[in-house]
C-alpha positions as CSV (number, residue, x, y, z in Angstrom):
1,X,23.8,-9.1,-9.1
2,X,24.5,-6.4,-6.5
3,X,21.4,-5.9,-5.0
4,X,20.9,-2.1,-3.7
5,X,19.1,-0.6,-0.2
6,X,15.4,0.9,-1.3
7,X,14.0,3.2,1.4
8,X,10.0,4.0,1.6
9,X,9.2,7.0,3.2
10,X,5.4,6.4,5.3
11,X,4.8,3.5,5.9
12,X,0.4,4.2,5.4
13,X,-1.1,1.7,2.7
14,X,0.9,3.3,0.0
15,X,4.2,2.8,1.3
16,X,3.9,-0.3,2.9
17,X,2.2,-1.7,-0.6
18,X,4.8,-0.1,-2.6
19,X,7.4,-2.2,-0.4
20,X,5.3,-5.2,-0.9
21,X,5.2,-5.4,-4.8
22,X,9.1,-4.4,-5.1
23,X,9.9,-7.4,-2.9
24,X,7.1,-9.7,-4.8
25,X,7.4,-8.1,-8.4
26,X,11.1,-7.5,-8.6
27,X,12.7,-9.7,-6.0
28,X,14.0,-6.6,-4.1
29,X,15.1,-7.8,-0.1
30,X,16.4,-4.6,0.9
31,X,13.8,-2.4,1.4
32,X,13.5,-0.5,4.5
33,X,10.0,1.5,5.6
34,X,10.6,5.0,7.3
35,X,7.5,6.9,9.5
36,X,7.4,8.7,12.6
37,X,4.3,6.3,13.6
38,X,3.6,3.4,13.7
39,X,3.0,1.4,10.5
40,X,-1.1,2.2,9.5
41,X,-2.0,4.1,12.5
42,X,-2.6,7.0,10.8
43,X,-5.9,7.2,8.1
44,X,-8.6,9.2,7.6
45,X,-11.8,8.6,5.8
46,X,-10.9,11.5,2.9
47,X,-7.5,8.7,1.9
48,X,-7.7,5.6,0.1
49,X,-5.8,4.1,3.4
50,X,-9.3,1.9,4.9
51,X,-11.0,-0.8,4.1
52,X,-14.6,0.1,2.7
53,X,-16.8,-1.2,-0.1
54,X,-18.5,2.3,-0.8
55,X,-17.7,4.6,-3.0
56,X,-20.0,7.7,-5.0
57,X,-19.0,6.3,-8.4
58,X,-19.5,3.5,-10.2
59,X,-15.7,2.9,-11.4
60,X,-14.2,3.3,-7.9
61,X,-17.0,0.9,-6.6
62,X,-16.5,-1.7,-9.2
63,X,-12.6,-1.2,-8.6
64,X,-12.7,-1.7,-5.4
65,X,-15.2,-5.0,-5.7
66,X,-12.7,-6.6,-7.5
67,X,-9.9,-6.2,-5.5
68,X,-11.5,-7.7,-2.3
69,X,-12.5,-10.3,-4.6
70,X,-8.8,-10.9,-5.1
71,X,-8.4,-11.1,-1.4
């Protein structure tokens, strides 16, 4: 099977996760991150892109529980 080029565009959290899960989920190897900085240097504490265990409501806090869990 011919295997296309994917291209992310940021290469935050999202992008680089997204890139992740296409390789790991469908077995895509041509994936290719574009930013104009460096891969996570940008975040702020308004984005989901940091690692915190807070968060004002109960369904983001439990959400995010888990997923360290999974770590």
């Amino acid at each position: 099977m011919h295997q296309k080029e994917i291209t992310v565009i940021g290469a935050g959290i999202a992008g680089i996760a997204t890139a992740y899960y296409l390789c790991v989920q469908y077995g895509c190897e041509n994936i290719v991150l574009i930013d104009r900085d460096q891969p996570m240097s940008f975040t702020t504490s308004k984005s989901g892109e940091n690692y915190r265990d807070y968060w004002p409501t109960e369904c983001m806090a439990s959400f995010s529980s888990a997923s360290i869990s999974l770590v």
